[in-house]
Steps between C-alpha positions, in 0.01 A plus 500: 500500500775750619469684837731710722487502889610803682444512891689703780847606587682307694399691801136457435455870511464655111418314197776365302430734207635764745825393375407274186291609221120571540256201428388748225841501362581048481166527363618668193843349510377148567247536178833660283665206583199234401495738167880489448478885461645819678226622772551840307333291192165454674258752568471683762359338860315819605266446128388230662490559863680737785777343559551736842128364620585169427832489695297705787232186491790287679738677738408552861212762621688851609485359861677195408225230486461303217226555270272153492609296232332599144525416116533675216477376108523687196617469099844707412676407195333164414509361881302394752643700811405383831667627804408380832514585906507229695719718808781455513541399130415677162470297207536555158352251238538626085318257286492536111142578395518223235509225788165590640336477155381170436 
């Protein structure tokens, strides 16, 4: 199984995709990298789900509170995508669909 953690700046204050790329955007180059092909090679992320929603799922309500933690899973490009809130932490796990077939 792969997965990404993001989780906040070093002043606790913004996400770290403030100043990294979006979870939406590993994602897509963690499963280009599993694939051994350019990101621009796969399709497209919003086909399969809104990449702006999803990154809104995990950074911080517009008063600064987190959000509660949360889980989201979905198929894109022959993966399992999971990503996961557990505050202050976002994972990302990218599974091949052929190891969940028995």
């Amino acid at each position: 199984m792969g997965s990404e953690n993001f989780s906040r700046d070093d002043s606790g204050s913004q996400p770290a995709w403030h100043t990294e790329p979006s979870p939406s955007t590993k994602l897509v180059e963690r499963i280009a990298a599993r694939a051994e092909i350019a990101s621009d090679d796969l399709e497209p992320l919003y086909e399969t789900i809104d990449p702006d929603a999803l990154d809104a799922l995990f950074v911080p309500r517009t008063d600064g509170s987190d959000r509660p933690g949360g889980q989201v899973t979905f198929t894109y490009a022959g993966y399992s995508v999971t990503v996961t809130s557990d505050r202050p932490a976002v994972r990302i796990d990218v599974d091949p669909l052929d190891e969940h077939r028995e």
